[in-house]
BAKEVO-247993 format. One record per residue (C-alpha): residue number from 1; x negated, y negated, z. Coordinates in nm, 4 decimals, padded with zeros to 6 digits. Layout:
// residues N
node resi = NUM	xx = X	yy = Y	zz = Z;
...
***
This chain:
// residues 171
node resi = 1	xx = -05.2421	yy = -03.1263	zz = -02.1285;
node resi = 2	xx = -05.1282	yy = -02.8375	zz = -01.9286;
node resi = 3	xx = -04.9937	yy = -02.8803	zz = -01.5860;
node resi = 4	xx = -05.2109	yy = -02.5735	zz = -01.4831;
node resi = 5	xx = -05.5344	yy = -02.7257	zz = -01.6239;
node resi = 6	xx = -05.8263	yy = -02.8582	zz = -01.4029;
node resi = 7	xx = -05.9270	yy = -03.2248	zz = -01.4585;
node resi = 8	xx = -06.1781	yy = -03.4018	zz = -01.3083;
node resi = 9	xx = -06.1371	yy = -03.6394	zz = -00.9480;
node resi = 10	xx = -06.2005	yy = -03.9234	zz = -01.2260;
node resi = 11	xx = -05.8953	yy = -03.8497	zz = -01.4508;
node resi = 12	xx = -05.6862	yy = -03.7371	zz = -01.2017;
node resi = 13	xx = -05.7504	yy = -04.1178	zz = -01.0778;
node resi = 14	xx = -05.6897	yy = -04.2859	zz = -01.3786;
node resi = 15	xx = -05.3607	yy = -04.0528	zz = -01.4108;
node resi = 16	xx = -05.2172	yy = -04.1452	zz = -01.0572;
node resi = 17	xx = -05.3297	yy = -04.5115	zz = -01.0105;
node resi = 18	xx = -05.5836	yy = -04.5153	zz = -00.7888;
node resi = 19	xx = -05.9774	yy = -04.5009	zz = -00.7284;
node resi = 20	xx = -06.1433	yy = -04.1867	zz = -00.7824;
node resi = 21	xx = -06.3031	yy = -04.2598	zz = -00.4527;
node resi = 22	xx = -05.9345	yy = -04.2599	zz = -00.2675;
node resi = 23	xx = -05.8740	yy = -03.9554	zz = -00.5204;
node resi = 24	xx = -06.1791	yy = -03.7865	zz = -00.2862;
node resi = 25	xx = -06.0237	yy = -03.9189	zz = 00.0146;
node resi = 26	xx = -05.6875	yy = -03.7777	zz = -00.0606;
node resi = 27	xx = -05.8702	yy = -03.4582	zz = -00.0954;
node resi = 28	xx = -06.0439	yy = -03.4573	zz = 00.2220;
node resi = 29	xx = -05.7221	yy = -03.5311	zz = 00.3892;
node resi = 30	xx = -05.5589	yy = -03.2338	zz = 00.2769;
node resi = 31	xx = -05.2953	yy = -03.4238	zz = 00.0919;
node resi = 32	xx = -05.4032	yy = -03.3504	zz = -00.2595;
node resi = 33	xx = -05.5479	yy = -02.9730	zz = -00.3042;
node resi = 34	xx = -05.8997	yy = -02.9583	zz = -00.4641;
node resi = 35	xx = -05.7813	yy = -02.6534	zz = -00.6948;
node resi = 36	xx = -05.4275	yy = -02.5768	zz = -00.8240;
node resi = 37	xx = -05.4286	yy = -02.7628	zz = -01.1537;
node resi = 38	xx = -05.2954	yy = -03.0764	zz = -01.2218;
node resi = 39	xx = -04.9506	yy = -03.0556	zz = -01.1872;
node resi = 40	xx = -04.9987	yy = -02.8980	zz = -00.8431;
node resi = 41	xx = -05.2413	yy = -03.1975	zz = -00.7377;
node resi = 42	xx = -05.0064	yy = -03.4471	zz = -00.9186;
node resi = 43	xx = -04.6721	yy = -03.3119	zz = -00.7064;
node resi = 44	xx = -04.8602	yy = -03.2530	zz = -00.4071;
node resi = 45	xx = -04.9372	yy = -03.6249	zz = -00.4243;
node resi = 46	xx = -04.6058	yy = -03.7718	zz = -00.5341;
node resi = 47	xx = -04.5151	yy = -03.5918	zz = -00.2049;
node resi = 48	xx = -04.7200	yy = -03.7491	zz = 00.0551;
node resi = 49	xx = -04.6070	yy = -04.0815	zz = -00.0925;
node resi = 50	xx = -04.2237	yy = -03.9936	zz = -00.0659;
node resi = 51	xx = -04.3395	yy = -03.9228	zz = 00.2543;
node resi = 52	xx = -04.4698	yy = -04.2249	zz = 00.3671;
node resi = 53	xx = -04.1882	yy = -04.3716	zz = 00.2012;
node resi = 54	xx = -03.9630	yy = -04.2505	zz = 00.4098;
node resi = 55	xx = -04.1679	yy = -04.2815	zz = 00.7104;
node resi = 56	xx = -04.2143	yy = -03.8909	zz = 00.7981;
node resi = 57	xx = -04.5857	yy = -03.8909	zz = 00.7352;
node resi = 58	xx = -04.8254	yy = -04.2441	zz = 00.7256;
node resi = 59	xx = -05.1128	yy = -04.3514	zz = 00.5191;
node resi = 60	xx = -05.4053	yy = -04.3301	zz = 00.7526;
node resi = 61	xx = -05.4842	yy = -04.7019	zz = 00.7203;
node resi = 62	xx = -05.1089	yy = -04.7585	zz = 00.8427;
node resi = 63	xx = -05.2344	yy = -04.5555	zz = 01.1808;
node resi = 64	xx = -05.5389	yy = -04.7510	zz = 01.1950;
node resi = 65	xx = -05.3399	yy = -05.1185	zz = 01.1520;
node resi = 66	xx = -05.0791	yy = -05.0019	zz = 01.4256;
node resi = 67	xx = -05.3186	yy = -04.8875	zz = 01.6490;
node resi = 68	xx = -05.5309	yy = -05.2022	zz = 01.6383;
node resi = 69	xx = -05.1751	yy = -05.3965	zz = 01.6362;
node resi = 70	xx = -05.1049	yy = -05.2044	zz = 02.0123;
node resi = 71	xx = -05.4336	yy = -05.2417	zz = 02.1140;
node resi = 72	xx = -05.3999	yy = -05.6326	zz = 02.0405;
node resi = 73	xx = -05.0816	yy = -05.6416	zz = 02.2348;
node resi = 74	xx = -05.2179	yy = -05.4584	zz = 02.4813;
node resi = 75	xx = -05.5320	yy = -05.6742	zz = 02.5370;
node resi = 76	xx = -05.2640	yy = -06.0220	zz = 02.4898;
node resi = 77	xx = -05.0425	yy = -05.8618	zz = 02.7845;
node resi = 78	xx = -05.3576	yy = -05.8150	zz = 03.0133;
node resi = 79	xx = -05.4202	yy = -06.1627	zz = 02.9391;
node resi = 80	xx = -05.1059	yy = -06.2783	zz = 03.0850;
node resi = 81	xx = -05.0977	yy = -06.0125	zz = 03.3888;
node resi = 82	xx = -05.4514	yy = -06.2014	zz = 03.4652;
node resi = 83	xx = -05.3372	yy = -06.5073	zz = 03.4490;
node resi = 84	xx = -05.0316	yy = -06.4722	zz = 03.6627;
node resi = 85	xx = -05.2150	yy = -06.3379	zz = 03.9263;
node resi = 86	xx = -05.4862	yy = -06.6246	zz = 03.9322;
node resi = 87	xx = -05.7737	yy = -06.3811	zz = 03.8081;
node resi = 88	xx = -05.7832	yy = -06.5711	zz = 03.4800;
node resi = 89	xx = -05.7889	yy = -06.9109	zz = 03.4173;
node resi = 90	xx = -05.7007	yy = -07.1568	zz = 03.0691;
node resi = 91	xx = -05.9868	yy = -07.3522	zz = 02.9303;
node resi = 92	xx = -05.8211	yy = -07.6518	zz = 02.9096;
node resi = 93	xx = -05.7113	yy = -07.5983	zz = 03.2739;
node resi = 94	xx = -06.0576	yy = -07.6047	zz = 03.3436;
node resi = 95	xx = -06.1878	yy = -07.8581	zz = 03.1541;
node resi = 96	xx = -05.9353	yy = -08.1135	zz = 03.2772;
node resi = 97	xx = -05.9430	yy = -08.0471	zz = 03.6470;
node resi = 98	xx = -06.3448	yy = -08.0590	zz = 03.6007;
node resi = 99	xx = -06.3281	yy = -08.3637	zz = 03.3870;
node resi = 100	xx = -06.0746	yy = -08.5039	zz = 03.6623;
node resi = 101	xx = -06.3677	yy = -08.4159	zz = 03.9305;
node resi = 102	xx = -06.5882	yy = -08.5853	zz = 03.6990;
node resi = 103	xx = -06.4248	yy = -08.8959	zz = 03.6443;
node resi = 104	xx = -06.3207	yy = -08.9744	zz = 04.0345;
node resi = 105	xx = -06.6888	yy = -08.8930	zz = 04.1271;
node resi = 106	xx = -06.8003	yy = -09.1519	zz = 03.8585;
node resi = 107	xx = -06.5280	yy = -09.4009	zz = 03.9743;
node resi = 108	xx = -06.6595	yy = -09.3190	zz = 04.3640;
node resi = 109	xx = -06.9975	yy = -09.4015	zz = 04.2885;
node resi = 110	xx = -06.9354	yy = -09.6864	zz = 04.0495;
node resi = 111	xx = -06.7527	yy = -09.8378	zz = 04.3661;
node resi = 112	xx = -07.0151	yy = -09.7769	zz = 04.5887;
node resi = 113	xx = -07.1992	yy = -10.1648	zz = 04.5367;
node resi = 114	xx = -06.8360	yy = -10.3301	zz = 04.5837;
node resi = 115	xx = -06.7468	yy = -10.1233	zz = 04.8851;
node resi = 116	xx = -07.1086	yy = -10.2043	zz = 05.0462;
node resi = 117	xx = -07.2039	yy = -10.5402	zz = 04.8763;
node resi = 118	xx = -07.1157	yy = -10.7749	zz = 05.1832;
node resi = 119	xx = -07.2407	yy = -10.5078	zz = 05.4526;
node resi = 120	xx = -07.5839	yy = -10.4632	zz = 05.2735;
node resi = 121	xx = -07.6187	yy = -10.8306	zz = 05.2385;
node resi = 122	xx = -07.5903	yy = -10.8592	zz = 05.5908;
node resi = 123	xx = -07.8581	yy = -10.6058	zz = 05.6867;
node resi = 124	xx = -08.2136	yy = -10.7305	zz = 05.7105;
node resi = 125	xx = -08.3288	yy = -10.3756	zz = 05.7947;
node resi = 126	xx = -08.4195	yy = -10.1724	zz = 05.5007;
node resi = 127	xx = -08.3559	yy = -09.8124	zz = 05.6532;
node resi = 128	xx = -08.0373	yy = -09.9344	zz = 05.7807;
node resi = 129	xx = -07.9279	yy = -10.0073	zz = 05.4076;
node resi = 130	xx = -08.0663	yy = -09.6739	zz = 05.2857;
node resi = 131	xx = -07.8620	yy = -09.5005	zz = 05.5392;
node resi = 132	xx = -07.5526	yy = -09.6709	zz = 05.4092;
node resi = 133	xx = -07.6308	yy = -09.6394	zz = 05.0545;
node resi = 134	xx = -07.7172	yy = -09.2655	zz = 05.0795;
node resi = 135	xx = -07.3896	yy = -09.2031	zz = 05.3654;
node resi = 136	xx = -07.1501	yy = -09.3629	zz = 05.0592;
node resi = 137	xx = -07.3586	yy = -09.1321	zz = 04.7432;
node resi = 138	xx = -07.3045	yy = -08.8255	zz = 04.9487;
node resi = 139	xx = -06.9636	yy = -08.8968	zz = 05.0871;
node resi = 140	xx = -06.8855	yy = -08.8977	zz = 04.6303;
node resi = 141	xx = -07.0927	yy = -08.5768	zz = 04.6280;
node resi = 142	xx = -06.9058	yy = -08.3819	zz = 04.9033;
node resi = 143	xx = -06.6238	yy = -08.4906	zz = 04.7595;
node resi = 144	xx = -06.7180	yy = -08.3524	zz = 04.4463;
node resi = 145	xx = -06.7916	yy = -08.0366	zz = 04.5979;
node resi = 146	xx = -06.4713	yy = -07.9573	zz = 04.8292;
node resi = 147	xx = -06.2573	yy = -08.0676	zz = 04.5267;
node resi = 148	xx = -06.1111	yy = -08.3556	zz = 04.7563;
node resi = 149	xx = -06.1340	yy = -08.6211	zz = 04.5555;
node resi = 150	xx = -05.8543	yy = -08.8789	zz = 04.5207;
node resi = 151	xx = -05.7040	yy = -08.9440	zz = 04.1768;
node resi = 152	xx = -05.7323	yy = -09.3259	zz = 04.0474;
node resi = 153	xx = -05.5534	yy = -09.4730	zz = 03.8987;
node resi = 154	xx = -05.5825	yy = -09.5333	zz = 03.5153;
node resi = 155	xx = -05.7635	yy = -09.1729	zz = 03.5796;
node resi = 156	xx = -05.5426	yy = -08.9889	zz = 03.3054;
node resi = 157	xx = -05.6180	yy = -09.2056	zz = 03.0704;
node resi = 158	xx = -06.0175	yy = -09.1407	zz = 03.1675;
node resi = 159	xx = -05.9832	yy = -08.7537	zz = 03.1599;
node resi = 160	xx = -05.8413	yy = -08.7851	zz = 02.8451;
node resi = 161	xx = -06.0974	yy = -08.9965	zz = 02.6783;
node resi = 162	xx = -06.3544	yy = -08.7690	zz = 02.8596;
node resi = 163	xx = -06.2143	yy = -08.4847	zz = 02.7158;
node resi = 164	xx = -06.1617	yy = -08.6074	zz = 02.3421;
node resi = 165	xx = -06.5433	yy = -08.7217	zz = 02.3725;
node resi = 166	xx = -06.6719	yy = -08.3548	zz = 02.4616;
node resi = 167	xx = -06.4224	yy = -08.2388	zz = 02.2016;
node resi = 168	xx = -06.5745	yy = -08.4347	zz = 01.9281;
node resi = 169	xx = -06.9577	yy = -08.3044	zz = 02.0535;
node resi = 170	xx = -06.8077	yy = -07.9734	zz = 01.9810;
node resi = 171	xx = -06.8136	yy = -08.0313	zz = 01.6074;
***
């Protein structure tokens, strides 16, 4: 074979260890010349990969990683700008405080028959005890809503269970 003979993108592939589709690639890039012969192709190619080598020229898939690796960084250090400032908040941030809400609502209103039990006995008049009954429900409920409810105790222990419980309905 003569270095100034043509050869196909196929054999030229075969020759330099890669696909003949990367072979067409390599040609569209410029790096390998479509005419020239083989030795001119081979050189020109042996070239580009001394140059990427030494870090003068990259592969175009090298560009596309480090791009998407900058972009990723990028988007990560956004992230944390955001959530230093307040305008972004962790899941599990939000999923304890609001299972915290949760659970002191549930303990308010589960405390609602022993807080009233004596004073409802007492009352013979049956709007009276609605009005007492509905006063304590949305006493829980406003609490609920301004976020001023009062932790109690054992209540870690209860936001934790409540939590692994809507971790395992999850999956």
């Amino acid at each position: 074979m003569e270095l100034t003979e043509q050869v196909s993108q196929r054999q030229l592939a075969t020759l330099i260890g890669v696909s003949p589709g990367r072979v067409s690639q390599l040609i569209a890039q410029d790096i390998i010349p479509r005419d020239g012969g083989i030795g001119v192709q081979v050189s020109a190619y042996c070239e580009h990969l001394r140059s990427v080598a030494a870090g003068r020229s990259e592969a175009p898939e090298l560009t596309v990683e480090r791009a998407r690796l900058v972009s990723a960084q990028a988007d990560i250090a956004q992230f944390e700008r955001d959530e230093l400032d307040g305008s972004l908040i962790r899941v599990d941030a939000v999923r304890r405080v609001w299972a915290g809400a949760m659970v002191a609502t549930r303990e308010s209103l589960l405390q609602v028959p022993a807080r009233l039990a004596a004073v409802v006995a007492a009352e013979s008049d049956p709007a009276a005890v609605h009005t007492l009954l509905a006063r304590e429900v949305h006493q829980a409920l406003l609490n609920l809503s301004r976020g001023s409810y009062e932790s109690a105790s054992g209540m870690d222990a209860a936001v934790d269970e409540m939590l692994e419980e809507g971790d395992s309905d999850d999956q």
